[in-house]
C-alpha atoms as an extended CHARMM CRD file, in Angstrom:
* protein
*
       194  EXT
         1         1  UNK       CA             38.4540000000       -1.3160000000      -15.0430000000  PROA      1               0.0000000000
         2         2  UNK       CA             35.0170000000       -1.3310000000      -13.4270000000  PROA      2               0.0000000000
         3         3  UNK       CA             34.4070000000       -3.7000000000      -10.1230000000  PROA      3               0.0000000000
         4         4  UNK       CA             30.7610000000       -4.8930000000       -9.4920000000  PROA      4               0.0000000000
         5         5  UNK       CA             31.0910000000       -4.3490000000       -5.8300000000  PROA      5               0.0000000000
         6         6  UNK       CA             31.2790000000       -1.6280000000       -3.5180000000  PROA      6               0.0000000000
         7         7  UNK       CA             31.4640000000       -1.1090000000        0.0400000000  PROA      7               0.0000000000
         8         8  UNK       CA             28.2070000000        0.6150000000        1.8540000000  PROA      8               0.0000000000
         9         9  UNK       CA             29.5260000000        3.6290000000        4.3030000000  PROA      9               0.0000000000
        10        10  UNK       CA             26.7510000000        3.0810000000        6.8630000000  PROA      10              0.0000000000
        11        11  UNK       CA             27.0150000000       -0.5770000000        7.0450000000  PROA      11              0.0000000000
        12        12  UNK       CA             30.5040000000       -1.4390000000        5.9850000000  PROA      12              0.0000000000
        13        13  UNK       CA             29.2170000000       -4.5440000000        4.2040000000  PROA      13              0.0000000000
        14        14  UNK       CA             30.4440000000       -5.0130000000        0.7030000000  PROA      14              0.0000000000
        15        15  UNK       CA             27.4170000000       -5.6540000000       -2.0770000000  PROA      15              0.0000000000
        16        16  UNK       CA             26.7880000000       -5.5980000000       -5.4500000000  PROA      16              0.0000000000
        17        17  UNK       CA             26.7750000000       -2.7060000000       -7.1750000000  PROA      17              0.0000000000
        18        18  UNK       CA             22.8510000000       -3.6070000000       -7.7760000000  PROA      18              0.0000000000
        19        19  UNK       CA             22.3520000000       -3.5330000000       -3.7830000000  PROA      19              0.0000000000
        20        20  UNK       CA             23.0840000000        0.5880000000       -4.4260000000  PROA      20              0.0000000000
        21        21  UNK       CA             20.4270000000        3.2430000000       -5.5350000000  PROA      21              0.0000000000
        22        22  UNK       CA             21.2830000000        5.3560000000       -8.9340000000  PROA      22              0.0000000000
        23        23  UNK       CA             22.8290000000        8.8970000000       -7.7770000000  PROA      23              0.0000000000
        24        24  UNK       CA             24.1600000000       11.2640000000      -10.9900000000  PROA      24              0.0000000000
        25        25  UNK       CA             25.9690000000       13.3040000000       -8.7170000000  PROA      25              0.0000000000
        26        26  UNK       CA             28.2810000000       10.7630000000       -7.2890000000  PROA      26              0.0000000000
        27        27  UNK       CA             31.7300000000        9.8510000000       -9.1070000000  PROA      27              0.0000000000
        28        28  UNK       CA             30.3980000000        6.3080000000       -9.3470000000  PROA      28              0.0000000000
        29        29  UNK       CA             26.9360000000        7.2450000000      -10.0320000000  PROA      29              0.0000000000
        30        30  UNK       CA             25.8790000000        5.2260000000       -7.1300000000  PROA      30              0.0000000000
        31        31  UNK       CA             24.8800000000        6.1620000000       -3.7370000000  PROA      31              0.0000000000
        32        32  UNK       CA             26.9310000000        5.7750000000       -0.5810000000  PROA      32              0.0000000000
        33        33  UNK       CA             24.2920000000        3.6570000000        1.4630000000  PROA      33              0.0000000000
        34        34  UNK       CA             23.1980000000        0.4250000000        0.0490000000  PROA      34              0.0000000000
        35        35  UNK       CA             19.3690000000        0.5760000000       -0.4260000000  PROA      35              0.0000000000
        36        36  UNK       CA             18.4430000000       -0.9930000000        2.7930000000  PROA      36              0.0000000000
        37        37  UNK       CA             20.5880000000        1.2570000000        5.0390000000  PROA      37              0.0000000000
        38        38  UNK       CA             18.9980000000        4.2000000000        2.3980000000  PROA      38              0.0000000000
        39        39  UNK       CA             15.4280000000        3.0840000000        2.9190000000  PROA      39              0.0000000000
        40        40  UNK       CA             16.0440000000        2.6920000000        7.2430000000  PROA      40              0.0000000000
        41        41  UNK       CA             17.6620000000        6.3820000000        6.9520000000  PROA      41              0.0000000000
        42        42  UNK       CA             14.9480000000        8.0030000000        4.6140000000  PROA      42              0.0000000000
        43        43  UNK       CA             12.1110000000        5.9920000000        6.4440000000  PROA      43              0.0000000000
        44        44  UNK       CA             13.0700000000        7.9360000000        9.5710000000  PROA      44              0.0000000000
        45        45  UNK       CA             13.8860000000       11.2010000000        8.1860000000  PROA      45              0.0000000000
        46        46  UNK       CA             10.3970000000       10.9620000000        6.8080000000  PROA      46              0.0000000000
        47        47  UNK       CA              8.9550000000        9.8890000000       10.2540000000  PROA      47              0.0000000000
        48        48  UNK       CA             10.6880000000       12.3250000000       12.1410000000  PROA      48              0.0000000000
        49        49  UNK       CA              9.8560000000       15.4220000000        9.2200000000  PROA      49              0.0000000000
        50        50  UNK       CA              6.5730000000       14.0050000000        8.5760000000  PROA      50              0.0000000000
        51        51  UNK       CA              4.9840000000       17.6270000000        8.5330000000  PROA      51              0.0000000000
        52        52  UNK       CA              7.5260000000       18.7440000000        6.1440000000  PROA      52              0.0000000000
        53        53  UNK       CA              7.5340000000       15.8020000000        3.8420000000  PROA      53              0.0000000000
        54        54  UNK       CA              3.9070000000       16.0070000000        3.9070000000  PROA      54              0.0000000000
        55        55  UNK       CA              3.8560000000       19.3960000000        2.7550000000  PROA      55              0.0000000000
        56        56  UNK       CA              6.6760000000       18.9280000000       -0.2040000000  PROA      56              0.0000000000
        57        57  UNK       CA              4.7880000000       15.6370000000       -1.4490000000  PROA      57              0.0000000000
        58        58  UNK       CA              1.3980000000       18.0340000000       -1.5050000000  PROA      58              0.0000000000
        59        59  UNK       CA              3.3540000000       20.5850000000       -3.4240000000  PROA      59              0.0000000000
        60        60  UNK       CA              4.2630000000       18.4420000000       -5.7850000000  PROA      60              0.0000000000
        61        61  UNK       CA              0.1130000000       17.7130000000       -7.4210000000  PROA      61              0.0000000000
        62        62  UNK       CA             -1.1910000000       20.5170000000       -8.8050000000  PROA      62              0.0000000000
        63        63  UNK       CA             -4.7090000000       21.7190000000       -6.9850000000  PROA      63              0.0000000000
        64        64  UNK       CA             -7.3390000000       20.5220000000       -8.7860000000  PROA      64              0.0000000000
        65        65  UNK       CA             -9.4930000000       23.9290000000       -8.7370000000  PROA      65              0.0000000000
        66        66  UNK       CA            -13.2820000000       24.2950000000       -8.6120000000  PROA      66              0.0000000000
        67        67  UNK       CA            -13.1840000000       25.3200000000      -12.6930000000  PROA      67              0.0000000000
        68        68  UNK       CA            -11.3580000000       21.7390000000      -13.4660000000  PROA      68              0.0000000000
        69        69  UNK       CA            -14.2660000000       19.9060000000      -11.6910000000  PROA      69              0.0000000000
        70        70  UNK       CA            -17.1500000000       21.9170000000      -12.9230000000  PROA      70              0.0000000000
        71        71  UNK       CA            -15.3590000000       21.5210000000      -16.4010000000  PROA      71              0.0000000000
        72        72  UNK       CA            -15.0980000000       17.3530000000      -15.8460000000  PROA      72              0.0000000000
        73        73  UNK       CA            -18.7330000000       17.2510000000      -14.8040000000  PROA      73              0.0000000000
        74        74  UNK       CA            -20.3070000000       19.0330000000      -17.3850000000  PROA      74              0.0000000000
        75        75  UNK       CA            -17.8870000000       17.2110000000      -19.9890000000  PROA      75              0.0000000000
        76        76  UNK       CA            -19.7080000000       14.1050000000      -18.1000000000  PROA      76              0.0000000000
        77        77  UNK       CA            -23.3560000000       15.5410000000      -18.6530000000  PROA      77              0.0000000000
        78        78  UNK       CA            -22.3300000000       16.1790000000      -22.3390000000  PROA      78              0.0000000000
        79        79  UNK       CA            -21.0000000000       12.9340000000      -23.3250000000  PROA      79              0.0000000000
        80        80  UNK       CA            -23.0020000000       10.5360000000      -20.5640000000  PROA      80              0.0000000000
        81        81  UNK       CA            -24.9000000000        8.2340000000      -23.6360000000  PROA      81              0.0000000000
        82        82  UNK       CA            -21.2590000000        8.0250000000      -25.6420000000  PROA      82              0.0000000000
        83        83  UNK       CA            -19.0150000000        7.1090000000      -22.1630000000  PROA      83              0.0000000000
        84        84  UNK       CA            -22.1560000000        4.3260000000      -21.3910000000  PROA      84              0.0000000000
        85        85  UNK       CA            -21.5480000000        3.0480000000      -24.5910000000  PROA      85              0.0000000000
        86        86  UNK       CA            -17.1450000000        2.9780000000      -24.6200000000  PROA      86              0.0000000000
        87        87  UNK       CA            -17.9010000000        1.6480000000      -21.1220000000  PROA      87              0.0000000000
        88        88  UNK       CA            -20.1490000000       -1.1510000000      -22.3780000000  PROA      88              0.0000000000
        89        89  UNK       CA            -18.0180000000       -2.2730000000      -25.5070000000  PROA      89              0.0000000000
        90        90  UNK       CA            -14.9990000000       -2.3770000000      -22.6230000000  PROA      90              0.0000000000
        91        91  UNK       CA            -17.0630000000       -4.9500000000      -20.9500000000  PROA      91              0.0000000000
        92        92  UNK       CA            -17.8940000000       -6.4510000000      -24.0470000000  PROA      92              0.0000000000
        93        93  UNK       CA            -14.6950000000       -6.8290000000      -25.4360000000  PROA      93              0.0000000000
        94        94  UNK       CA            -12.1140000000       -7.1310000000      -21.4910000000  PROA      94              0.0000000000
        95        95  UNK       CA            -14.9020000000       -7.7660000000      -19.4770000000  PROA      95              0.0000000000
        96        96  UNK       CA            -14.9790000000      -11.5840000000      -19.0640000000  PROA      96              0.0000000000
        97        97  UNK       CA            -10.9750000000      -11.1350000000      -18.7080000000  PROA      97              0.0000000000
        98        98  UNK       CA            -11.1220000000       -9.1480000000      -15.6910000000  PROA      98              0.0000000000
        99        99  UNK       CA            -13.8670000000      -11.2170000000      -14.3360000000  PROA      99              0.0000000000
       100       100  UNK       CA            -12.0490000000      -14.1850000000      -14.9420000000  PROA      100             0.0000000000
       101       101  UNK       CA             -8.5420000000      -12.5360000000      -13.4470000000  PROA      101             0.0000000000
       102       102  UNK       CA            -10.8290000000      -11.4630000000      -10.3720000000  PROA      102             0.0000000000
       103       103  UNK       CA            -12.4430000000      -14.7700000000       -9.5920000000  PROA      103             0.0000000000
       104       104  UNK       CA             -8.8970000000      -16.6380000000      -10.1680000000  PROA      104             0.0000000000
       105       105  UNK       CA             -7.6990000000      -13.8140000000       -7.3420000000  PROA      105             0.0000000000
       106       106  UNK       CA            -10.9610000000      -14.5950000000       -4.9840000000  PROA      106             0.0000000000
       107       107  UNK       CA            -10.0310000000      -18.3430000000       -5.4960000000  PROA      107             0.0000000000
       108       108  UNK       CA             -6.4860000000      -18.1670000000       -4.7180000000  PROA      108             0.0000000000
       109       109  UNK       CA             -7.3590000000      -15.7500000000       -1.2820000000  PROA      109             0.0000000000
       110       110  UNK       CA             -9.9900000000      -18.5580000000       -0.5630000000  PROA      110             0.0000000000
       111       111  UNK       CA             -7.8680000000      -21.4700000000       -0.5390000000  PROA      111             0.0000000000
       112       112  UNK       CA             -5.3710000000      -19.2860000000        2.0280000000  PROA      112             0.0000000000
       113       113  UNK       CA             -7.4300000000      -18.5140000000        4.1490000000  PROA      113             0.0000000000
       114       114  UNK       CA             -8.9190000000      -22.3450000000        3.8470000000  PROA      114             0.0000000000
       115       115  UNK       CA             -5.3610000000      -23.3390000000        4.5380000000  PROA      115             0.0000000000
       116       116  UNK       CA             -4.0920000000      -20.5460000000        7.1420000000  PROA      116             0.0000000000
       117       117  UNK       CA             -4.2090000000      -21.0640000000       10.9690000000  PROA      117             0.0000000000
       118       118  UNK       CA             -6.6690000000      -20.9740000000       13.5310000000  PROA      118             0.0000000000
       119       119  UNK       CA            -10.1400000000      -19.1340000000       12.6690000000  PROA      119             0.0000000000
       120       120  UNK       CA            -12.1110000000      -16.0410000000       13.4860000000  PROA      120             0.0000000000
       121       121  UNK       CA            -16.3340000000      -15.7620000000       14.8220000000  PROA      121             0.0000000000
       122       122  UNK       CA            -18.5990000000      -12.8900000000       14.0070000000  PROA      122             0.0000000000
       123       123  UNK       CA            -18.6920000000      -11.6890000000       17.1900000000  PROA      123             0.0000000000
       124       124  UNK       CA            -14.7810000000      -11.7010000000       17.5890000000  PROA      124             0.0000000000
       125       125  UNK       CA            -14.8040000000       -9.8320000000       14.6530000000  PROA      125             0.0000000000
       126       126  UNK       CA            -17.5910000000       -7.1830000000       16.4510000000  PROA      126             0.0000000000
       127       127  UNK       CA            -15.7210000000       -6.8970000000       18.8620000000  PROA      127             0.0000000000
       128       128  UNK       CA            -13.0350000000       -6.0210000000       17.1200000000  PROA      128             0.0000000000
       129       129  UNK       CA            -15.1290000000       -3.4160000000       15.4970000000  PROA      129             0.0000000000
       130       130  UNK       CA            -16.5200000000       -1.8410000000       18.9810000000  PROA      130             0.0000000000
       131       131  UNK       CA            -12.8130000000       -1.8520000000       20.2670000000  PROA      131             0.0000000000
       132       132  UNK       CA            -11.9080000000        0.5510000000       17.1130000000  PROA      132             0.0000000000
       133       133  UNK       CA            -15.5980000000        2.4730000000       17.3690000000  PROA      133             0.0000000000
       134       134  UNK       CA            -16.1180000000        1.3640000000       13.8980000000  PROA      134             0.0000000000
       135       135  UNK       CA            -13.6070000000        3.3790000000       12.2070000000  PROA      135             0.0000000000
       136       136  UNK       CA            -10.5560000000        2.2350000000        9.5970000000  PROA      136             0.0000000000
       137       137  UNK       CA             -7.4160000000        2.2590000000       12.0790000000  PROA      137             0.0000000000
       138       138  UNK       CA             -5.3440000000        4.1250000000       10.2560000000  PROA      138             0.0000000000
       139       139  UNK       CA             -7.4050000000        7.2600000000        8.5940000000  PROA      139             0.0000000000
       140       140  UNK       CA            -10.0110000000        6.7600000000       10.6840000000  PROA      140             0.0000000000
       141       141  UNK       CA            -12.8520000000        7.4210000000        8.4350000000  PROA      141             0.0000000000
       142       142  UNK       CA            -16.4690000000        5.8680000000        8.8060000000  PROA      142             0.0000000000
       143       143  UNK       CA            -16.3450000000        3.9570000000        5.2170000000  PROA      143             0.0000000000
       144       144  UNK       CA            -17.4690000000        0.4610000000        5.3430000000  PROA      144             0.0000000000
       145       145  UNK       CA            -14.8090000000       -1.6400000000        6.9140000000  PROA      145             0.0000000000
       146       146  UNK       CA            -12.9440000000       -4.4570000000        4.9670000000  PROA      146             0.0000000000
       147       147  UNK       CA            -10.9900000000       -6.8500000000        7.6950000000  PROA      147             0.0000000000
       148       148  UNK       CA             -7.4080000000       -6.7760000000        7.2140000000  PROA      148             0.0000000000
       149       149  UNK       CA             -4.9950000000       -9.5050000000        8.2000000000  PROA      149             0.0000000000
       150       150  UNK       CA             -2.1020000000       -8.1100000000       10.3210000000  PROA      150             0.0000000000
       151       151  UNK       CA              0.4380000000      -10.3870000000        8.7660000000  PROA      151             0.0000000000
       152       152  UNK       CA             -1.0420000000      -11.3890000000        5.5700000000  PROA      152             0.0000000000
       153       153  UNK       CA             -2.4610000000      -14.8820000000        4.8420000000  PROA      153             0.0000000000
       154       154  UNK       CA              0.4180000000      -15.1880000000        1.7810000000  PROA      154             0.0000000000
       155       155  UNK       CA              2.7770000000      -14.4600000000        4.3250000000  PROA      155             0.0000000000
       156       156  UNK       CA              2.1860000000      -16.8840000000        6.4800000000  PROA      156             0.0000000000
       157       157  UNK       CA             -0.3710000000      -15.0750000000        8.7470000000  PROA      157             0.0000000000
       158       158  UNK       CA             -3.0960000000      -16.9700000000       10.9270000000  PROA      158             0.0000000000
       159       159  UNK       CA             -7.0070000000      -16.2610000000       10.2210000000  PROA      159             0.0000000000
       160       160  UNK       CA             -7.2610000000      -15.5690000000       13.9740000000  PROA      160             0.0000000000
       161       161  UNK       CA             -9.3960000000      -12.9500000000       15.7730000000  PROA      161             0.0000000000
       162       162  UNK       CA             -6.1820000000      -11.2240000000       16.9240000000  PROA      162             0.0000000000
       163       163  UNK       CA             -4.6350000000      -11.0350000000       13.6350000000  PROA      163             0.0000000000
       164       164  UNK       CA             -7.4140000000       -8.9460000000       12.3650000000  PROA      164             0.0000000000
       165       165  UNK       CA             -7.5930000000       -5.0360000000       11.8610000000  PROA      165             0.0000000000
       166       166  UNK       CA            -10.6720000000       -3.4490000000       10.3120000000  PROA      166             0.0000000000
       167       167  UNK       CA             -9.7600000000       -0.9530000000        7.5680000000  PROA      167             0.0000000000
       168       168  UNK       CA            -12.0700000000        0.8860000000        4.8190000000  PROA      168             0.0000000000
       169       169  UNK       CA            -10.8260000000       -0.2590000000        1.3180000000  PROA      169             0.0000000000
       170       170  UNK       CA             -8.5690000000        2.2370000000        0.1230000000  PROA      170             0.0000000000
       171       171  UNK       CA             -6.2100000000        1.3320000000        3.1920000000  PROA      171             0.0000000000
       172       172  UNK       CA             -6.5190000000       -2.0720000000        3.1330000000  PROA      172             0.0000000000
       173       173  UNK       CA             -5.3870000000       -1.8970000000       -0.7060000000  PROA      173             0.0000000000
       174       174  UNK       CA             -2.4020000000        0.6490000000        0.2880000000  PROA      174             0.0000000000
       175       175  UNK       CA             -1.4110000000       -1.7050000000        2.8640000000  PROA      175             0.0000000000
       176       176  UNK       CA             -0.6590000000       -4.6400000000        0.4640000000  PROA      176             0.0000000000
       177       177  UNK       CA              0.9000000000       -7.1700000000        1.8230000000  PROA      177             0.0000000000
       178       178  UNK       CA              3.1100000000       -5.4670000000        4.6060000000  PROA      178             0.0000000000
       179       179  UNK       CA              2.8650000000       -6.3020000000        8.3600000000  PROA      179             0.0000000000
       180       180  UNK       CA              1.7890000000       -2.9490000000        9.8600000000  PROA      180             0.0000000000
       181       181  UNK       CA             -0.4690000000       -3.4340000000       12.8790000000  PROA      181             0.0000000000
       182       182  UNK       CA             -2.4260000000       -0.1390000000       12.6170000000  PROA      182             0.0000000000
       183       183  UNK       CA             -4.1920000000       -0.6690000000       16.2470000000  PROA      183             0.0000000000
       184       184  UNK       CA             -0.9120000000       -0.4170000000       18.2380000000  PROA      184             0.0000000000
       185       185  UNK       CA              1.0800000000        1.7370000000       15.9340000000  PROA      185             0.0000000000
       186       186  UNK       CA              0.0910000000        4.9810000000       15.4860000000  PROA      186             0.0000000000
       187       187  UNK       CA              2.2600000000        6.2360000000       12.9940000000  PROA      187             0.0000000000
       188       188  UNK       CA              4.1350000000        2.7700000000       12.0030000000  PROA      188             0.0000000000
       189       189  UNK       CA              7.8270000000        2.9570000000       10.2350000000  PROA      189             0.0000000000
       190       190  UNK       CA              8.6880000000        0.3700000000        8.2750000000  PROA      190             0.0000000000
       191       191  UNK       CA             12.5590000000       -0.9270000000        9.0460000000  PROA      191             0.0000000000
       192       192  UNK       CA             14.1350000000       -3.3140000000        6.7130000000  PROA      192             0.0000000000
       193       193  UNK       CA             17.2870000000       -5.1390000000        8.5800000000  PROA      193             0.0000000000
       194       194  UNK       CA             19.6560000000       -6.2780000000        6.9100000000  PROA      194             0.0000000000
């Protein structure tokens, strides 16, 4: 006879058996900590091994060597008139679809901004800029800088000067839609309380 609860060991709430990440080498199959006392204690194993975890989550990709790239670009020079063309009949055929998905997104990000608190000026925003030497905040690269709402607009977040962070693309899209304030944290960890 199965139950469908079970008691976490670092919390000593009982949850549903769903609240638990999978583990094959437990007798339950379950791990001990429910997943939000898991992700607190692997969030600051990682923060505090951050070297180490770095190092095992490089291991992990293969290097892509010098032959692999050489071999991809001349495969490019080879094929260029045929991968115009595939690219082409994708925009022929999925084109309009993703144009259509992307203005529906621009629309929708419109509207909360229309509807979210307060408002920002150009030359808040440079300042904002000059204050981070026009850099993204967290790799602090030179790309061009997308602004990046501290607390997103679907959460709630105001379109304020002081909830803005300038970040290059490829952060801003990692981010998503978590509240990481990149300008004071250096190196932020993300707790989930229970």
């Amino acid at each position: 006879m199965s139950t469908s609860f079970k008691t976490c060991r670092t919390c000593k709430s009982v949850k549903a058996l769903s609240e638990f990440y999978k583990n094959c080498g437990a007798r339950d199959g379950l791990t001990g900590n429910c997943k939000s006392c898991g992700d607190v204690v692997s969030n600051a194993w990682r923060h505090a091994n951050r070297d180490r975890h770095n190092s095992y989550q490089r291991g992990k990709k293969k290097p892509y060597t010098e032959a692999q790239r050489e071999w991809h670009r001349q495969n490019y020079l080879r094929n260029k008139d045929r991968l115009k063309s595939l690219s082409a009949a994708w925009w022929k055929r999925g084109g309009p679809k993703v144009r259509a998905a992307r203005q529906r997104s621009d629309a929708k990000r419109r509207a909360l901004a229309a509807t979210a608190i307060g408002t920002h000026t150009q030359s808040e925003w440079d300042r904002i800029l000059r204050k981070s030497h026009w850099v993204c905040a967290k790799c602090k690269s030179a790309k061009p800088l997308t602004k990046d709402h501290i607390l997103p607009l679907s959460r709630g977040g105001s379109n304020m000067a002081d909830n803005l962070q300038p970040l290059c693309k490829h952060c801003n899209s990692s981010k998503g839609s978590r509240n990481v304030n990149y300008l004071v944290d250096k190196e932020p960890i993300h707790v989930n309380f229970v």
